[in-house]
Predicted model as a PDB file, atoms N, CA, C, CB and O in Angstrom, pLDDT in the B-factor column:
MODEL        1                                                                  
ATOM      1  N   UNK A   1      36.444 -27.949  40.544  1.00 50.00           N  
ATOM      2  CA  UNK A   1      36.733 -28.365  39.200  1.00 50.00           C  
ATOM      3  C   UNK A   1      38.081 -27.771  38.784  1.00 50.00           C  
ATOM      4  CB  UNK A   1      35.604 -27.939  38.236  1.00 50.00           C  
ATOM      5  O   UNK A   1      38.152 -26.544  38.723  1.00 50.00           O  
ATOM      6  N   UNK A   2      39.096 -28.469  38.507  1.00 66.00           N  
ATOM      7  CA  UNK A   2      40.464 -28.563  37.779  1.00 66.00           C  
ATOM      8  C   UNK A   2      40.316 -27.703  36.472  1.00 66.00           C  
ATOM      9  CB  UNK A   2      40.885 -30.184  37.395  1.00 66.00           C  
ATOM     10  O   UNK A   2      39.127 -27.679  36.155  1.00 66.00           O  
ATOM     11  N   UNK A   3      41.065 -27.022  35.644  1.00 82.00           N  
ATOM     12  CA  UNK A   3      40.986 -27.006  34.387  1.00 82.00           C  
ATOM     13  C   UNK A   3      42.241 -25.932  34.467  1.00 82.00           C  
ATOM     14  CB  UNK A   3      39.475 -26.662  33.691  1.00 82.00           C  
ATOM     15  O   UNK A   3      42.639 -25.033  35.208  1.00 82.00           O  
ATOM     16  N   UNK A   4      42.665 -26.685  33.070  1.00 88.00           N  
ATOM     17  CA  UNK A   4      44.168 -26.042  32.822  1.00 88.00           C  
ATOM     18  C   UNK A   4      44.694 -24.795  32.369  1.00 88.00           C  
ATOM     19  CB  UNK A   4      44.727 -26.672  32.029  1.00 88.00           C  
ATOM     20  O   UNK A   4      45.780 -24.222  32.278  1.00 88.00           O  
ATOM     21  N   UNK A   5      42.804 -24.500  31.986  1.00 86.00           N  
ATOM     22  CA  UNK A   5      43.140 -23.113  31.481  1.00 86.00           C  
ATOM     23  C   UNK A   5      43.785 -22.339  32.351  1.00 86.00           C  
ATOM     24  CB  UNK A   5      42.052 -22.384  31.092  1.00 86.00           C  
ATOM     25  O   UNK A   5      44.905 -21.867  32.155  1.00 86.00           O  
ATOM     26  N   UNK A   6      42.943 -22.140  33.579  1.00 89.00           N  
ATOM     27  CA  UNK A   6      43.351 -21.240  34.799  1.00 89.00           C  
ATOM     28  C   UNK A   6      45.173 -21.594  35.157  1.00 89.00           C  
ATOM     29  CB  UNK A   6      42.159 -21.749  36.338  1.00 89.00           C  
ATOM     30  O   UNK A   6      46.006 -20.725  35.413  1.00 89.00           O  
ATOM     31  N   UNK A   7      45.371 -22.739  35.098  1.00 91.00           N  
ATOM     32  CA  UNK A   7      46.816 -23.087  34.838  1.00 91.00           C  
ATOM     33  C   UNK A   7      47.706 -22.356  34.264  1.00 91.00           C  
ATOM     34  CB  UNK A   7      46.927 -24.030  34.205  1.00 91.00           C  
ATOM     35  O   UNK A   7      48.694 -21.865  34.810  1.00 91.00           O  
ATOM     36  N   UNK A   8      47.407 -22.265  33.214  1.00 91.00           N  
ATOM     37  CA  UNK A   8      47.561 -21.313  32.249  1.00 91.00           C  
ATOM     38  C   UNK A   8      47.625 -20.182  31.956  1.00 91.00           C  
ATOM     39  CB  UNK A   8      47.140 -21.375  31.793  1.00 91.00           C  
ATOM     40  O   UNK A   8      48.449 -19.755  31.148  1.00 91.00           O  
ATOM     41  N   UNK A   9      46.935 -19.607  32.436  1.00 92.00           N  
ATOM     42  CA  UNK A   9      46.415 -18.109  32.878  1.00 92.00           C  
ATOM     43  C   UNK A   9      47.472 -17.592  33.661  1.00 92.00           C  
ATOM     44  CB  UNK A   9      44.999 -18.047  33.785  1.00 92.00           C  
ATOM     45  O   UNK A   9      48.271 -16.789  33.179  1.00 92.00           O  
ATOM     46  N   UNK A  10      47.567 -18.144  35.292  1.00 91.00           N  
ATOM     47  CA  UNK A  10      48.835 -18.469  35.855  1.00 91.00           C  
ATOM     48  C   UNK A  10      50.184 -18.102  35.637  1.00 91.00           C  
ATOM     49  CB  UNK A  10      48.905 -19.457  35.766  1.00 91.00           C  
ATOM     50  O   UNK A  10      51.068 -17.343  36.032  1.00 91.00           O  
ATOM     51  N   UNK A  11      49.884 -19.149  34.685  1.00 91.00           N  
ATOM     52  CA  UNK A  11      51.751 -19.113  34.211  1.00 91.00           C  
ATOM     53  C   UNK A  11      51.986 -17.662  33.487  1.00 91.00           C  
ATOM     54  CB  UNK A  11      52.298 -20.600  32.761  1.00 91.00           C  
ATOM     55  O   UNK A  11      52.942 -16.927  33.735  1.00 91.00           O  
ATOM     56  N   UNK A  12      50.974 -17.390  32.574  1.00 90.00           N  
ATOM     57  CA  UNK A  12      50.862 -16.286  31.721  1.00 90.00           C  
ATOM     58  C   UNK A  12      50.977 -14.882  32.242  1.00 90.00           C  
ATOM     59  CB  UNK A  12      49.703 -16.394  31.120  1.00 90.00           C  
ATOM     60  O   UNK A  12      51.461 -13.940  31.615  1.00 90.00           O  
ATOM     61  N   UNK A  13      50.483 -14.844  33.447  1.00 89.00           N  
ATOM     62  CA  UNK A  13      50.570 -13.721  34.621  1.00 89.00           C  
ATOM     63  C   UNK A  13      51.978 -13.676  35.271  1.00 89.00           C  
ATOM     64  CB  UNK A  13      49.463 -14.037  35.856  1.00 89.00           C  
ATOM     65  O   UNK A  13      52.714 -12.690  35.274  1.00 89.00           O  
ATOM     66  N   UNK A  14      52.254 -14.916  35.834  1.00 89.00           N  
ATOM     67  CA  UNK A  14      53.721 -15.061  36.048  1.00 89.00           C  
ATOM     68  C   UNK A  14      54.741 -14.387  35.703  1.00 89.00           C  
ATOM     69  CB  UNK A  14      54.059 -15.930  35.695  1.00 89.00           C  
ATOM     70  O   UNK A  14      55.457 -13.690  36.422  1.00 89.00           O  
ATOM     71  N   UNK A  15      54.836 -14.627  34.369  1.00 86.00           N  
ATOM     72  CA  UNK A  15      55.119 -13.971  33.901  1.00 86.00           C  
ATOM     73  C   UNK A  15      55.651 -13.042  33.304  1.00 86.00           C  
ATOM     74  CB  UNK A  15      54.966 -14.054  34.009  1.00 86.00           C  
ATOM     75  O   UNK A  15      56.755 -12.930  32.770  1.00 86.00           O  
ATOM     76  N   UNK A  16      54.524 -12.153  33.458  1.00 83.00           N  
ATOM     77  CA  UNK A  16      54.296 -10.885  33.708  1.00 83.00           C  
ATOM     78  C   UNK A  16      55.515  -9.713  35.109  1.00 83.00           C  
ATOM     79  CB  UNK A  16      52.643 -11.163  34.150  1.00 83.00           C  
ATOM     80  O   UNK A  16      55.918  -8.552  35.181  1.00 83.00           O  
ATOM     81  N   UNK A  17      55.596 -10.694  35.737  1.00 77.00           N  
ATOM     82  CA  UNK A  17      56.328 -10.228  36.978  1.00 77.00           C  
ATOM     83  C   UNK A  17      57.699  -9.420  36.795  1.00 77.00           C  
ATOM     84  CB  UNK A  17      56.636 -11.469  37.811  1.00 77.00           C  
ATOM     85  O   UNK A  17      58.405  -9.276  35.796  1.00 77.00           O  
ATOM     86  N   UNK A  18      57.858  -8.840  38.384  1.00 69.00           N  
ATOM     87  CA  UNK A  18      59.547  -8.485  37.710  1.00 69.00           C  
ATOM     88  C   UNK A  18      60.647  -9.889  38.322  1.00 69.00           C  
ATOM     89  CB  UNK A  18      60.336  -6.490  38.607  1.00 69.00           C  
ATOM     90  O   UNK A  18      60.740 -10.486  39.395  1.00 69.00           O  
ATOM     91  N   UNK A  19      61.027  -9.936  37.599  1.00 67.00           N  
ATOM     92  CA  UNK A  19      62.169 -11.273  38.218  1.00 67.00           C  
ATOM     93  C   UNK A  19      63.769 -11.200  38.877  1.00 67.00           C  
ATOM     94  CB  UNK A  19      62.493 -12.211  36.918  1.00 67.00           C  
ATOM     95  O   UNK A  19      64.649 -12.023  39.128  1.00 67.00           O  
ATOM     96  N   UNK A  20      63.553  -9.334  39.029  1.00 66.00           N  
ATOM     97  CA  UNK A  20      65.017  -9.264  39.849  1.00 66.00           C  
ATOM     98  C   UNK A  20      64.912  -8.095  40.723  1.00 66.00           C  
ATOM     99  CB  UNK A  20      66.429  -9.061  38.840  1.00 66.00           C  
ATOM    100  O   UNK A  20      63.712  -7.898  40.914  1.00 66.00           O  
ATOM    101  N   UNK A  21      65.493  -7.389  41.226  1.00 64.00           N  
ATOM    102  CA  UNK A  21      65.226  -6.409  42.373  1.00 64.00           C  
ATOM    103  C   UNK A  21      66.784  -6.133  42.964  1.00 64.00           C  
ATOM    104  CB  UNK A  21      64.080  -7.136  43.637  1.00 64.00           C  
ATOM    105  O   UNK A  21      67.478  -6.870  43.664  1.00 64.00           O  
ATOM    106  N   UNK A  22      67.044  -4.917  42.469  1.00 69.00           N  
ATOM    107  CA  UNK A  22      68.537  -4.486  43.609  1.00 69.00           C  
ATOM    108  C   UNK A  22      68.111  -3.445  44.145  1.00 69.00           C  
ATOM    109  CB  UNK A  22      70.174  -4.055  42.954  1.00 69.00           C  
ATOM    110  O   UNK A  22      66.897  -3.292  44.282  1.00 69.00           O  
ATOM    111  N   UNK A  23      69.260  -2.229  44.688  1.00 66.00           N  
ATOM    112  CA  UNK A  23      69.214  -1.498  45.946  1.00 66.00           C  
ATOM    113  C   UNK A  23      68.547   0.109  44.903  1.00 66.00           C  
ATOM    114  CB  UNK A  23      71.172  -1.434  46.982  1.00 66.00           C  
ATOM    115  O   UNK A  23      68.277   1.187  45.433  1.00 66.00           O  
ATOM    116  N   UNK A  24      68.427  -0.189  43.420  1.00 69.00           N  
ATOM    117  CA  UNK A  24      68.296   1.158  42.314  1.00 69.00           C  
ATOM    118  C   UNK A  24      66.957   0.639  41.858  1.00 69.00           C  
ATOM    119  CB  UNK A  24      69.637   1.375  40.842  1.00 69.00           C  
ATOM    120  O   UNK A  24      66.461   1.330  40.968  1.00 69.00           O  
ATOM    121  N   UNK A  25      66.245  -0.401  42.240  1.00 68.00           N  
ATOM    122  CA  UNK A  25      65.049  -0.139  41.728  1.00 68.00           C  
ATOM    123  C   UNK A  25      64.690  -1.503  41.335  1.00 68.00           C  
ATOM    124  CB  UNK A  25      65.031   0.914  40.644  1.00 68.00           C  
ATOM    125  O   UNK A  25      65.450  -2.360  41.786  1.00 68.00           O  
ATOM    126  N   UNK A  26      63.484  -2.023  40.428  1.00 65.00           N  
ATOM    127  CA  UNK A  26      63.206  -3.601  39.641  1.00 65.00           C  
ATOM    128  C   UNK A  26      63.832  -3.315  38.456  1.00 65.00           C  
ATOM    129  CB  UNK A  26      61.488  -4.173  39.307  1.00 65.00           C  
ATOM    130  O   UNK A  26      64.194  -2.235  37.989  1.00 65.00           O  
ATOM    131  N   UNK A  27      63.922  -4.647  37.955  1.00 68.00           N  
ATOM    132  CA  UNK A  27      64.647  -4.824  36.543  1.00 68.00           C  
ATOM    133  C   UNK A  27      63.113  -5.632  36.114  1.00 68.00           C  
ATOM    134  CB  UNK A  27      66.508  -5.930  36.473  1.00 68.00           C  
ATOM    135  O   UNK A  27      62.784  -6.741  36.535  1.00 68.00           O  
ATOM    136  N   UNK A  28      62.436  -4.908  35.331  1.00 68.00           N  
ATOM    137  CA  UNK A  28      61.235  -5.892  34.684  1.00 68.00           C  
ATOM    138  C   UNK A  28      62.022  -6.951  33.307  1.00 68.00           C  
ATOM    139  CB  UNK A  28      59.739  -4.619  33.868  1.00 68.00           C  
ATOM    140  O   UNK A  28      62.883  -6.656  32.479  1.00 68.00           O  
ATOM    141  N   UNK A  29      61.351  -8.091  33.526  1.00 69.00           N  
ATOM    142  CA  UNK A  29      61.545  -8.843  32.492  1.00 69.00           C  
ATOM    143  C   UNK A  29      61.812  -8.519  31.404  1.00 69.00           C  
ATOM    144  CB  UNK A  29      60.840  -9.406  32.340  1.00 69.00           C  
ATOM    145  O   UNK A  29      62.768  -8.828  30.692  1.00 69.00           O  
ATOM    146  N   UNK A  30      60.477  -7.507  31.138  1.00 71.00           N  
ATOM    147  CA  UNK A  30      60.348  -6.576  29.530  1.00 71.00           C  
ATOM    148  C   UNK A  30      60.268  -5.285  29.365  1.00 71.00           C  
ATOM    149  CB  UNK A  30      59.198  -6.807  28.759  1.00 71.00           C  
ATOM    150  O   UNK A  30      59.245  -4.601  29.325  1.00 71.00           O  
ATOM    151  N   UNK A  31      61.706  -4.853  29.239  1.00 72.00           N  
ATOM    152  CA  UNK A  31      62.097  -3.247  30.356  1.00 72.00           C  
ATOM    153  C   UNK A  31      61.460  -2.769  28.795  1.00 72.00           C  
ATOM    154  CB  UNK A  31      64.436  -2.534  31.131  1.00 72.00           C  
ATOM    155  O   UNK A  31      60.265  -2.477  28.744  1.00 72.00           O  
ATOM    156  N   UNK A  32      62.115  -2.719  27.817  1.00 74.00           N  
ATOM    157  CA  UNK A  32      61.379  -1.861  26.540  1.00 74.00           C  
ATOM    158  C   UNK A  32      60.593  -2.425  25.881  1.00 74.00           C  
ATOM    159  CB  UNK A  32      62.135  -1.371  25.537  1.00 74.00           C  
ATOM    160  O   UNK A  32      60.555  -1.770  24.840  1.00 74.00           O  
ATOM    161  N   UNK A  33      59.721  -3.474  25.775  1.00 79.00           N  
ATOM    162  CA  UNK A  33      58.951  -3.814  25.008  1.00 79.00           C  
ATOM    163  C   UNK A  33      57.580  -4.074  25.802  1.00 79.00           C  
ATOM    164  CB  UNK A  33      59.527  -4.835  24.297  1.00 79.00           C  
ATOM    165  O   UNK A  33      57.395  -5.238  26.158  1.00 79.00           O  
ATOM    166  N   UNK A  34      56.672  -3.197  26.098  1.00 81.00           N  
ATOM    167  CA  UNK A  34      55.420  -3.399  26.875  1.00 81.00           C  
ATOM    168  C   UNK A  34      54.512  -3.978  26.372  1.00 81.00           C  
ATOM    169  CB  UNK A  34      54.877  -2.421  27.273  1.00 81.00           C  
ATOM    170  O   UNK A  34      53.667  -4.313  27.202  1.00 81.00           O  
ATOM    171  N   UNK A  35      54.198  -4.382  24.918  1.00 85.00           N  
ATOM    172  CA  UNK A  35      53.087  -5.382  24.452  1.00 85.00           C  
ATOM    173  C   UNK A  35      53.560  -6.684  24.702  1.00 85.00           C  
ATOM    174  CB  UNK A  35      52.700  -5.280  22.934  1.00 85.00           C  
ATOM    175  O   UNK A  35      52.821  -7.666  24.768  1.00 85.00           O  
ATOM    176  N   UNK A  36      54.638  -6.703  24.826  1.00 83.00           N  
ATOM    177  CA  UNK A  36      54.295  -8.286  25.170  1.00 83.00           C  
ATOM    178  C   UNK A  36      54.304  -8.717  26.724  1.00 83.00           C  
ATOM    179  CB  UNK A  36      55.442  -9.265  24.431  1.00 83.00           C  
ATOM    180  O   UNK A  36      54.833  -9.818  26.880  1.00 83.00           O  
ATOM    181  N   UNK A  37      53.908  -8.195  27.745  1.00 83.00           N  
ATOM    182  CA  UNK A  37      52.973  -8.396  29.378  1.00 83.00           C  
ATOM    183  C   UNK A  37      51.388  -8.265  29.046  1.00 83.00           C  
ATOM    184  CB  UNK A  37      53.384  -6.892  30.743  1.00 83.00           C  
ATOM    185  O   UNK A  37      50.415  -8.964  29.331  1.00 83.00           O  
ATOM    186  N   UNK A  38      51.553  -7.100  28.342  1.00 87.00           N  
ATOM    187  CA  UNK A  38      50.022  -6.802  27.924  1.00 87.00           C  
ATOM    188  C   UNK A  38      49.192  -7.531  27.216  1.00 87.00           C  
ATOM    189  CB  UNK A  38      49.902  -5.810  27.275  1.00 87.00           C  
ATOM    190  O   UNK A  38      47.983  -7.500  27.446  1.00 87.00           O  
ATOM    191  N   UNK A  39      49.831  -8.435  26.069  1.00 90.00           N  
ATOM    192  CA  UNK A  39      49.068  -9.320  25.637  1.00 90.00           C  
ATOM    193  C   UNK A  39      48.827 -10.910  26.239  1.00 90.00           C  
ATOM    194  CB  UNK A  39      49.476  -9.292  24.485  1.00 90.00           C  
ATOM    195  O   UNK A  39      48.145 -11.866  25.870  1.00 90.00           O  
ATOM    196  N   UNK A  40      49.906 -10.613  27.538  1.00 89.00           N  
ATOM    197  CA  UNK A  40      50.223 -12.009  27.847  1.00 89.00           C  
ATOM    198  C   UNK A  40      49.132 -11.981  28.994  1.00 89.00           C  
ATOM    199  CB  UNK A  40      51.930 -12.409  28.285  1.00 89.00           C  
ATOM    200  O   UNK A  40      48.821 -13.084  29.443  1.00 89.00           O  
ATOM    201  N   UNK A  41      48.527 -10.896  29.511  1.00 90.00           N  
ATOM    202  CA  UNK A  41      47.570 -10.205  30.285  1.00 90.00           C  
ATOM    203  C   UNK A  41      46.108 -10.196  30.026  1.00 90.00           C  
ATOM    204  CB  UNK A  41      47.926  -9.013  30.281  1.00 90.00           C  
ATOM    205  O   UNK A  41      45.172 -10.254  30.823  1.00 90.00           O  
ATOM    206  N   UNK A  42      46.128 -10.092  28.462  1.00 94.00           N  
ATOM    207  CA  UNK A  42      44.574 -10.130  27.887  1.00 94.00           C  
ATOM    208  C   UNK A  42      44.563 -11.492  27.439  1.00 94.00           C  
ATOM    209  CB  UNK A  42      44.143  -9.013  26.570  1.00 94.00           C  
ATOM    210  O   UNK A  42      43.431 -11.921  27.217  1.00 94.00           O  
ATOM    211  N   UNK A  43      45.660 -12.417  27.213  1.00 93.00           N  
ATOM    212  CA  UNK A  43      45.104 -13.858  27.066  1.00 93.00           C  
ATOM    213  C   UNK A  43      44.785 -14.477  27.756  1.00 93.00           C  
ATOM    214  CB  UNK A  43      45.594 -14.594  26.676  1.00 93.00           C  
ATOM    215  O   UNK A  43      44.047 -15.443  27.562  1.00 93.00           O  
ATOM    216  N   UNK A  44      45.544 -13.879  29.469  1.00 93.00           N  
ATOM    217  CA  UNK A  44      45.107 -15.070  30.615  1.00 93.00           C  
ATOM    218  C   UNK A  44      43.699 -14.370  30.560  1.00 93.00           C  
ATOM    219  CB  UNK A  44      46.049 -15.170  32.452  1.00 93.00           C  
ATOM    220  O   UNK A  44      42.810 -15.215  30.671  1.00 93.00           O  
ATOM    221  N   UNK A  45      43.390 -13.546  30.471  1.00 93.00           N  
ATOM    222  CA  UNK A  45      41.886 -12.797  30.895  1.00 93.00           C  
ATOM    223  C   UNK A  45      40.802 -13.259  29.999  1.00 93.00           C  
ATOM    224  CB  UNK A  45      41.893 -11.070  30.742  1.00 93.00           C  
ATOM    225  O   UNK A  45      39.599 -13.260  30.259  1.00 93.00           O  
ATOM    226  N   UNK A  46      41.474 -13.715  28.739  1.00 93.00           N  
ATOM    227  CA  UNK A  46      40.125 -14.434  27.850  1.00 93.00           C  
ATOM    228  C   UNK A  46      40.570 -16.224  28.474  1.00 93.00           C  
ATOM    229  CB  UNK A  46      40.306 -14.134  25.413  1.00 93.00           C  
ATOM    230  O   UNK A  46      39.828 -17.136  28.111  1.00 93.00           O  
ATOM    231  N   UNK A  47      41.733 -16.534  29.343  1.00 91.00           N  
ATOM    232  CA  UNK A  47      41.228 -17.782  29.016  1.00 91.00           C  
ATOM    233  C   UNK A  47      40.615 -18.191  30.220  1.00 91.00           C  
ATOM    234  CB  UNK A  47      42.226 -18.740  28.505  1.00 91.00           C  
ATOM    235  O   UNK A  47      39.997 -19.246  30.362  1.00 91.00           O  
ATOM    236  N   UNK A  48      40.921 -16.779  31.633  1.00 91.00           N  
ATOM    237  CA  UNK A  48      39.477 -16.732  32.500  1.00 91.00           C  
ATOM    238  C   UNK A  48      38.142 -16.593  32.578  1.00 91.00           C  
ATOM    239  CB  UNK A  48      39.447 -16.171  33.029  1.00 91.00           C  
ATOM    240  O   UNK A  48      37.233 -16.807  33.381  1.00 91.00           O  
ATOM    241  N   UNK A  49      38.309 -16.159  31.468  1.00 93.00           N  
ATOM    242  CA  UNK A  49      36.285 -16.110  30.875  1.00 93.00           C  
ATOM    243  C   UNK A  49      35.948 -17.113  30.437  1.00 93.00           C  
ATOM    244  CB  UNK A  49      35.676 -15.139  29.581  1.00 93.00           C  
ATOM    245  O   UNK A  49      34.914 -17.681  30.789  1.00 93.00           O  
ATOM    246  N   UNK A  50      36.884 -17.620  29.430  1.00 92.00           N  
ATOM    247  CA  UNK A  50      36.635 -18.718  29.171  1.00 92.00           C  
ATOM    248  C   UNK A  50      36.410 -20.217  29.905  1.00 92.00           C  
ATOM    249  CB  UNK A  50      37.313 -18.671  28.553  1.00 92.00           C  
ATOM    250  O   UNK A  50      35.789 -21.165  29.424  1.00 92.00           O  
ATOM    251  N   UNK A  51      37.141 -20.156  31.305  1.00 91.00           N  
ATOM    252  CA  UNK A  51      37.257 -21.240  32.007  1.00 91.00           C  
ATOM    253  C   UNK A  51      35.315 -20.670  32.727  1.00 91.00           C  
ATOM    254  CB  UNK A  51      39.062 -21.321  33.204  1.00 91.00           C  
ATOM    255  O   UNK A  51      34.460 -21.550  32.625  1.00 91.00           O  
ATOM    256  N   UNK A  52      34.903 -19.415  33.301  1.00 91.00           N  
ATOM    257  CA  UNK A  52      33.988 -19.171  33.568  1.00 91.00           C  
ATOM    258  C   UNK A  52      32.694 -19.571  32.787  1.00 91.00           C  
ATOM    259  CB  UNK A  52      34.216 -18.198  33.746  1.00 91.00           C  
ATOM    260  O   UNK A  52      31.778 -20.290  33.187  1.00 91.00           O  
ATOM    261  N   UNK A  53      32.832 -18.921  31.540  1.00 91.00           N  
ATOM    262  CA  UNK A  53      32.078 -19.235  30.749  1.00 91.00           C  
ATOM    263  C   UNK A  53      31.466 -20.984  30.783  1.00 91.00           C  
ATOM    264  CB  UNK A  53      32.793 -18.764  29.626  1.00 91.00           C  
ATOM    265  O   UNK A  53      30.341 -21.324  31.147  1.00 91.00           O  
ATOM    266  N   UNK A  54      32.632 -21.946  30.269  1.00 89.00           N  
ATOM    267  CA  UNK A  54      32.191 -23.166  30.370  1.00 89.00           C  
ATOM    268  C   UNK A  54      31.707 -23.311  31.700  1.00 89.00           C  
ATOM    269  CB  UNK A  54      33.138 -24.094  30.015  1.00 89.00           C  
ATOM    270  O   UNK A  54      30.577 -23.791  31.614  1.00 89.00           O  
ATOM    271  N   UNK A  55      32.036 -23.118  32.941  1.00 88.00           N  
ATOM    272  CA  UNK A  55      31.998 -23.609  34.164  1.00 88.00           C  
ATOM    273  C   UNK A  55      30.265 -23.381  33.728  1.00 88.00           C  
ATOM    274  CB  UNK A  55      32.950 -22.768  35.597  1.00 88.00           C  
ATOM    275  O   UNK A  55      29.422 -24.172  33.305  1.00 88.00           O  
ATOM    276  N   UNK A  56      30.217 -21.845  34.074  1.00 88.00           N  
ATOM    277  CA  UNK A  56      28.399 -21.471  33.855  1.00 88.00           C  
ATOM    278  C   UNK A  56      27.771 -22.502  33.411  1.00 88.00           C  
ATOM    279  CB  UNK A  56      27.933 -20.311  32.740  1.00 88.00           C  
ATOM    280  O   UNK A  56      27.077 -23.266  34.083  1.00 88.00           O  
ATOM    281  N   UNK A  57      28.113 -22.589  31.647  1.00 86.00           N  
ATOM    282  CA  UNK A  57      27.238 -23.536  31.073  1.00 86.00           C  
ATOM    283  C   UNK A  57      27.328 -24.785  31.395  1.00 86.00           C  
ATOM    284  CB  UNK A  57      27.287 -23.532  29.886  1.00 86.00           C  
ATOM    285  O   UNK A  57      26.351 -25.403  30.972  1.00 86.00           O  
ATOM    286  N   UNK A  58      28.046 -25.413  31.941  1.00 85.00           N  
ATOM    287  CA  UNK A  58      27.833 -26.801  32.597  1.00 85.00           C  
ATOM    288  C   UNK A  58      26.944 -26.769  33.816  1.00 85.00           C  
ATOM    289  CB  UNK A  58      29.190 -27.417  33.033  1.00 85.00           C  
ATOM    290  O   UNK A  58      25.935 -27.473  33.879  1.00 85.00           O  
ATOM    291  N   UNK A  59      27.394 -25.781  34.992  1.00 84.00           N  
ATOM    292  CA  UNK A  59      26.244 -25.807  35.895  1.00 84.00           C  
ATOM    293  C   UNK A  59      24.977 -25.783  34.803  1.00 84.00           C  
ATOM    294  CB  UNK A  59      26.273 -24.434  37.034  1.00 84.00           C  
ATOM    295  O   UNK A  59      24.337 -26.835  34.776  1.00 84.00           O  
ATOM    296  N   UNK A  60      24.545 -24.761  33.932  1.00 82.00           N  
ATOM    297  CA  UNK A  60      23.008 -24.811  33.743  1.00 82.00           C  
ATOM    298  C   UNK A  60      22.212 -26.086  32.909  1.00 82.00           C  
ATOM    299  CB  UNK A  60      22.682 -23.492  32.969  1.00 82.00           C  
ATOM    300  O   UNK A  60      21.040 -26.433  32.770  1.00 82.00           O  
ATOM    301  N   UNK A  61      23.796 -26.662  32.353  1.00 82.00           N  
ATOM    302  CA  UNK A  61      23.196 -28.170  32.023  1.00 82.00           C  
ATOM    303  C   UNK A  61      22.715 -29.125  32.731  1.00 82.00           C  
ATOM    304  CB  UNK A  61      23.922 -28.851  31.542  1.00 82.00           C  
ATOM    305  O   UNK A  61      21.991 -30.119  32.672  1.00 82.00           O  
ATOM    306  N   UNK A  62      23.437 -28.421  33.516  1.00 76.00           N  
ATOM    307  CA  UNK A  62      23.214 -29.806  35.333  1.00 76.00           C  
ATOM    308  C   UNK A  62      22.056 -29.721  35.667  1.00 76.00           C  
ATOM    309  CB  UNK A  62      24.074 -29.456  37.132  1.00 76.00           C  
ATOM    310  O   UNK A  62      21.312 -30.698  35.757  1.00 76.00           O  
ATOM    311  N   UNK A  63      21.744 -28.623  35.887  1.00 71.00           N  
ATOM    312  CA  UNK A  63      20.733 -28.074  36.444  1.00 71.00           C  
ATOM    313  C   UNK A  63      19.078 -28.590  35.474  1.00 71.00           C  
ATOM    314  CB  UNK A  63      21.196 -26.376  36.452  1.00 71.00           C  
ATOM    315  O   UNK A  63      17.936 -28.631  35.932  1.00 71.00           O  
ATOM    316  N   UNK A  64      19.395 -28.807  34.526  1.00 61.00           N  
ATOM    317  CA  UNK A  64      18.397 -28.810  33.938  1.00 61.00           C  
ATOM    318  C   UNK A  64      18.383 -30.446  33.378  1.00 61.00           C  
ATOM    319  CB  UNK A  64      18.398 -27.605  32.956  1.00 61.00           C  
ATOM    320  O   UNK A  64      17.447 -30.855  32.689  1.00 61.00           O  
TER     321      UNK A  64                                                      
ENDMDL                                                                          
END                                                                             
């Protein structure tokens, strides 16, 4: 099953990454401002529960 959340999530983690690298070390995206990885971190993580969550409750609809 497809769903865009996890898509999403993804990109949101992405991110997160460092996006450069020389011979002195990484250059993070967000060298002084750390809430914003962190929140970009707890949204993919609610919108993995969330993709879980529904998944669950559809299996137990099926099921029944």
């Amino acid at each position: 099953m497809k769903s865009n959340l996890l898509y999403f999530a993804m990109l949101l983690l992405v991110l997160c990454l460092p996006f450069r690298g020389n011979e002195e070390g990484v250059r993070w995206l967000w060298t002084d401002i750390i809430w914003i990885p962190m929140s970009l971190i707890f949204i993919s993580l609610v919108c993995i529960g969330f993709y879980m969550y529904k998944k669950e409750s559809m299996n137990k609809t099926n099921v029944n």
